[in-house]
PAGURO-319779 format. One line per field, with one value per residue (C-alpha): residue in three letters; y, x, z; residue number from 0. Coordinates in Angstrom, 1 decimal. Layout:
N
residuo = (ALA / ...)
y = (Y / ...)
x = (X / ...)
z = (Z / ...)
num = (NUM / ...)
% end
This chain:
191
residuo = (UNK / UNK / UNK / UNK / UNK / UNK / UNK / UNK / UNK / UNK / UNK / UNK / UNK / UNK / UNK / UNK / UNK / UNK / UNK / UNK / UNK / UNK / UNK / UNK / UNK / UNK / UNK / UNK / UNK / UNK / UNK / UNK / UNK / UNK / UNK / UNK / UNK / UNK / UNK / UNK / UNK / UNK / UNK / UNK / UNK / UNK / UNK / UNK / UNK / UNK / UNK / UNK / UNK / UNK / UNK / UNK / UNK / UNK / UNK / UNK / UNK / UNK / UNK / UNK / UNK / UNK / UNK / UNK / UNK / UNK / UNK / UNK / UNK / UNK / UNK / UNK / UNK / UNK / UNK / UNK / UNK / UNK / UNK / UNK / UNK / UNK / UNK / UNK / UNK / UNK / UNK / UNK / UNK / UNK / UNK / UNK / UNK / UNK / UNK / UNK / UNK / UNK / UNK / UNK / UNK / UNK / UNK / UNK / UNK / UNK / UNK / UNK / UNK / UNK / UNK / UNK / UNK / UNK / UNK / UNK / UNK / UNK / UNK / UNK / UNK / UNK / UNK / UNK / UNK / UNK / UNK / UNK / UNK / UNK / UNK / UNK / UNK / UNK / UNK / UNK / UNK / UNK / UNK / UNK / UNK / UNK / UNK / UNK / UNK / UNK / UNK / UNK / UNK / UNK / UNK / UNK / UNK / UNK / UNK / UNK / UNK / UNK / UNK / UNK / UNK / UNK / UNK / UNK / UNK / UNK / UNK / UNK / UNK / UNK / UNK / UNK / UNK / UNK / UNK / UNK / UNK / UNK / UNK / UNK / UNK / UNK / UNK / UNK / UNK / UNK / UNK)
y = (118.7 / 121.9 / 123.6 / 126.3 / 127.2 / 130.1 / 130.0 / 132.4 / 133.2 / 136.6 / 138.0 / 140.8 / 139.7 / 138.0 / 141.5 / 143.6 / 141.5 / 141.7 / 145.5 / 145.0 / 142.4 / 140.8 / 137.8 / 135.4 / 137.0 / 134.9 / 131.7 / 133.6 / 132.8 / 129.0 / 127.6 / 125.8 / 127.6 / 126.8 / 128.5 / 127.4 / 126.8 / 130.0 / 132.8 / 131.1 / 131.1 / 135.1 / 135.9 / 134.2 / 136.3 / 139.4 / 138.8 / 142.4 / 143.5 / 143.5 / 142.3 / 139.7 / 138.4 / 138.7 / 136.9 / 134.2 / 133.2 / 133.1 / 130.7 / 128.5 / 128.2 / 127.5 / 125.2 / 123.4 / 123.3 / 122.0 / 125.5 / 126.2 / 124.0 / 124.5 / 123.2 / 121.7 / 122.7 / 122.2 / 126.2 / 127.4 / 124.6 / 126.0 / 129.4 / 131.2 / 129.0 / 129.9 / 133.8 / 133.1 / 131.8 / 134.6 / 132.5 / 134.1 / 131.5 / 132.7 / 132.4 / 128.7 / 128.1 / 129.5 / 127.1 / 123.9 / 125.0 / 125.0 / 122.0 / 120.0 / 121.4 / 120.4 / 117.3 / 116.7 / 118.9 / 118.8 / 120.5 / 122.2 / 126.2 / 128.2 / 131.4 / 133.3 / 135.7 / 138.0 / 141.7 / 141.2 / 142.9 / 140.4 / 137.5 / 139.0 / 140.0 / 136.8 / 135.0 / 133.0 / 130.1 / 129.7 / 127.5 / 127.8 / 127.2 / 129.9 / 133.2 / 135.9 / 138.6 / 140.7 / 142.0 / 145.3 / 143.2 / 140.6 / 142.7 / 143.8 / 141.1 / 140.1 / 143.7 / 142.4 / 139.8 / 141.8 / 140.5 / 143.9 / 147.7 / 149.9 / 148.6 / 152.2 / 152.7 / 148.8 / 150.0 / 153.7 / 151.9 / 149.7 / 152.2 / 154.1 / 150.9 / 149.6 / 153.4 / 153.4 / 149.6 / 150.9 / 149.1 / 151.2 / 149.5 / 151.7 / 150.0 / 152.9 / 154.5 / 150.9 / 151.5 / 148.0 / 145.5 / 142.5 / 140.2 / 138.1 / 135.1 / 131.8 / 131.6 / 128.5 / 130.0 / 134.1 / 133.7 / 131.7 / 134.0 / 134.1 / 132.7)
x = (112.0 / 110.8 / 108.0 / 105.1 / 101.8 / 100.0 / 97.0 / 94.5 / 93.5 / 90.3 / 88.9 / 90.9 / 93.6 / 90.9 / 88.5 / 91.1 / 92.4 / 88.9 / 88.5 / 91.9 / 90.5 / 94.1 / 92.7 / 95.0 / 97.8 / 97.1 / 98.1 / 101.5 / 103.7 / 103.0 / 102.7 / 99.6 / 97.1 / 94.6 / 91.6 / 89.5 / 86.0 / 85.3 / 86.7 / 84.5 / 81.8 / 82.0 / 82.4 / 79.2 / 77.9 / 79.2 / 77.3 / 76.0 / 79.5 / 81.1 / 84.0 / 83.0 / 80.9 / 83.8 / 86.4 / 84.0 / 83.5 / 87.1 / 87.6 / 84.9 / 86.4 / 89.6 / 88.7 / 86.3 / 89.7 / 91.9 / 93.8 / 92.5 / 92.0 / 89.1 / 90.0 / 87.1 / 87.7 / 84.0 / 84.1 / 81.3 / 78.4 / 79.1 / 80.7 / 76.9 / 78.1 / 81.2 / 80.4 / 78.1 / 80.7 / 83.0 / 85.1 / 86.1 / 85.3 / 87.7 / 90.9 / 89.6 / 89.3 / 92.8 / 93.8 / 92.3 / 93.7 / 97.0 / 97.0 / 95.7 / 98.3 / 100.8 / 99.8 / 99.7 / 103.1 / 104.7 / 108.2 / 107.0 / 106.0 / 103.2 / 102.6 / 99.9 / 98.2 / 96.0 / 94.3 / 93.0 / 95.6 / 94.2 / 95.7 / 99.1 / 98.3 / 97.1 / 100.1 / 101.7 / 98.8 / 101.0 / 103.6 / 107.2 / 107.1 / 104.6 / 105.4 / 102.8 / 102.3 / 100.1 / 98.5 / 100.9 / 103.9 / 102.7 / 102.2 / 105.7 / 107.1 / 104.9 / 106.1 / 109.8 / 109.4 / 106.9 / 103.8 / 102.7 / 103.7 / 102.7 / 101.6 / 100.8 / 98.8 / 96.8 / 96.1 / 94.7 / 92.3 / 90.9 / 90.3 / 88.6 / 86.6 / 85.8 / 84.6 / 82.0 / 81.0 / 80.4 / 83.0 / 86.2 / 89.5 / 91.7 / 94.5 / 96.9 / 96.5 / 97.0 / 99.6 / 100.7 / 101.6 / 103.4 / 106.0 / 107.2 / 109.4 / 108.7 / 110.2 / 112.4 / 114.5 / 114.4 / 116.1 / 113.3 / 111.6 / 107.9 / 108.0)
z = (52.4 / 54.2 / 52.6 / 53.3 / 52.8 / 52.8 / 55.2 / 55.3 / 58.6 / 57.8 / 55.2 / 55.0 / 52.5 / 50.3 / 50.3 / 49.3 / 47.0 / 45.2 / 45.4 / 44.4 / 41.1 / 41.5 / 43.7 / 41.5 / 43.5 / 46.0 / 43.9 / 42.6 / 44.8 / 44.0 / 47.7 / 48.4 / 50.1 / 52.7 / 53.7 / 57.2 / 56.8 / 59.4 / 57.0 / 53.8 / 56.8 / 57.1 / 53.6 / 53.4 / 56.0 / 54.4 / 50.9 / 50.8 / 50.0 / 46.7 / 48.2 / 50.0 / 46.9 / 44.5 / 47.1 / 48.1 / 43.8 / 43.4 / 46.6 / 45.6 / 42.2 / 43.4 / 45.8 / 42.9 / 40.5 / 43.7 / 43.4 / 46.8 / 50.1 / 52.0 / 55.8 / 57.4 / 61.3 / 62.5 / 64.0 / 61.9 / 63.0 / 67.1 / 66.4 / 68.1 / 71.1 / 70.7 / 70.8 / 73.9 / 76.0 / 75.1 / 72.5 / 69.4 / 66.3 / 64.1 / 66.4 / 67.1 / 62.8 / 62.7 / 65.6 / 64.2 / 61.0 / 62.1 / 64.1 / 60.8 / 59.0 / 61.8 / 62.0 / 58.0 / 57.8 / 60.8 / 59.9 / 57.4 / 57.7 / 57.6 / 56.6 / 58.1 / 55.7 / 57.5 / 58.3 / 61.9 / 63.9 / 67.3 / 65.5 / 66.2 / 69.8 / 70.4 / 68.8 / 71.8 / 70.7 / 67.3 / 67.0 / 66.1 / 62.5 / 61.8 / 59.7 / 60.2 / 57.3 / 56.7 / 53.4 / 52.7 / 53.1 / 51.4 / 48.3 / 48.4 / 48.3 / 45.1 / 43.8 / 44.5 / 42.4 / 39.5 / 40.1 / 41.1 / 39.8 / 42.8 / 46.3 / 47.2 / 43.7 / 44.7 / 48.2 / 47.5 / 44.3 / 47.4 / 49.6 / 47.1 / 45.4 / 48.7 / 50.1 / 46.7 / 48.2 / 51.4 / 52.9 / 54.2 / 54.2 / 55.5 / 54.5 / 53.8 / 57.3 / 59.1 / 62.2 / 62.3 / 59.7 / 60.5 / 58.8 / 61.4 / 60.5 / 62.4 / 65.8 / 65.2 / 62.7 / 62.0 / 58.5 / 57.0 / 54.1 / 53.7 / 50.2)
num = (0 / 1 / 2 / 3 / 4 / 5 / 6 / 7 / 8 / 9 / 10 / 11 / 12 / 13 / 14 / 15 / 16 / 17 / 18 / 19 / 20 / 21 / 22 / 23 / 24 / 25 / 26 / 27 / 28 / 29 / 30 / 31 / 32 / 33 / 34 / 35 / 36 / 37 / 38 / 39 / 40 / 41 / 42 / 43 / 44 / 45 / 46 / 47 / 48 / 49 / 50 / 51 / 52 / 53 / 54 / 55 / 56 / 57 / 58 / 59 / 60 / 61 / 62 / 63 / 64 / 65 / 66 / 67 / 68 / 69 / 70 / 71 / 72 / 73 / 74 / 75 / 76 / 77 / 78 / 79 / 80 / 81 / 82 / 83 / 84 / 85 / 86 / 87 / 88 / 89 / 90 / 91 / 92 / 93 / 94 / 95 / 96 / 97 / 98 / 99 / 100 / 101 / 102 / 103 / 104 / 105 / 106 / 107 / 108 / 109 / 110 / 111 / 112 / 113 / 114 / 115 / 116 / 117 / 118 / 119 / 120 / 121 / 122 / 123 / 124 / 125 / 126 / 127 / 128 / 129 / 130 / 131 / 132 / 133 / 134 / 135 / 136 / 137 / 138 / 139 / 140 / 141 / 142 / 143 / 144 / 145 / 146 / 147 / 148 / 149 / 150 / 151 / 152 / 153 / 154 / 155 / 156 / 157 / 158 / 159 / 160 / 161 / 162 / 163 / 164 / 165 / 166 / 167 / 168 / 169 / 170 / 171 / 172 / 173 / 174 / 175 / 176 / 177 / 178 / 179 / 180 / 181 / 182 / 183 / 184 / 185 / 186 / 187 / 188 / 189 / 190)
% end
């Protein structure tokens, strides 16, 4: 049987999720979900922020109940060399990621959850059964299906909880958002 799992590739989803204080959405749609050591890595790193302080709780509480699934890639113990040979650490976490998950899952999908528009620029490293999405659309769908009055309303309460953090969003003004179904079969939904 087919299946999918939602993987989050940055922080993005998770921090406006917790400006948000709906970071349960994440687990509404029911799929398993996967998070790469790299993005726990720079939420970490981001502790100063409210929203990186609120996300990173909820991971590590999910990932203590077995909610969450917290992918060991080995990025995070070279990522410095990995910056000073021009490498980008978080693409490589995504990578090793996905080829875990291939290798554990191999016809199942994957859906991509993500803020950092380079992921979808850089997507020719992905594989066929991936679905990329970003957080807006995301969101929608979970208002399609009630989880989620006003995607508009969520978004502006971010923007302003995140601006009184110090940490600007600017998810309402974002030019690109993707929801991109999996190259080996366009009809797939992301959940």
């Amino acid at each position: 049987m087919t299946t999918c799992s939602i993987i989050v590739t940055d922080t993005g989803p998770l921090k406006t999720l917790a400006y948000a204080e709906k970071l349960e959405l994440l687990l509404k749609p029911g799929l398993p979900v996967r998070i790469p050591d790299m993005v726990i890595k720079e939420l970490e790193a981001g502790l100063p922020r409210s929203g990186n302080a609120i996300a990173l709780q909820f991971v590590q509480v999910c990932i203590a109940n077995n909610l969450v699934e917290k992918v060991d890639t080995g990025v995070p113990q070279i990522a410095d060399y990995l910056r000073s040979i021009d490498q980008d650490p978080g693409d490589l976490s995504v990578i090793g990621a996905l080829n875990k998950y291939k290798k554990t899952n191999p016809d199942d999908f994957a859906l991509l959850l993500f803020e950092d528009n380079d992921l979808a620029k850089k997507q020719l490293f992905l594989p066929d059964n991936v679905f990329l999405l970003t957080t807006r659309p995301f969101l929608q769908e979970l208002k399609d299906r009630g989880y989620v009055d006003s995607v508009e309303k969520l978004l502006k309460d971010v923007e302003v909880k995140s601006s009184l953090a110090g940490d600007d969003r600017n998810l309402l003004n974002r030019k690109k958002e993707h929801s991109i179904p999996p190259r080996s079969d366009a009809a797939v939904k992301p959940f």
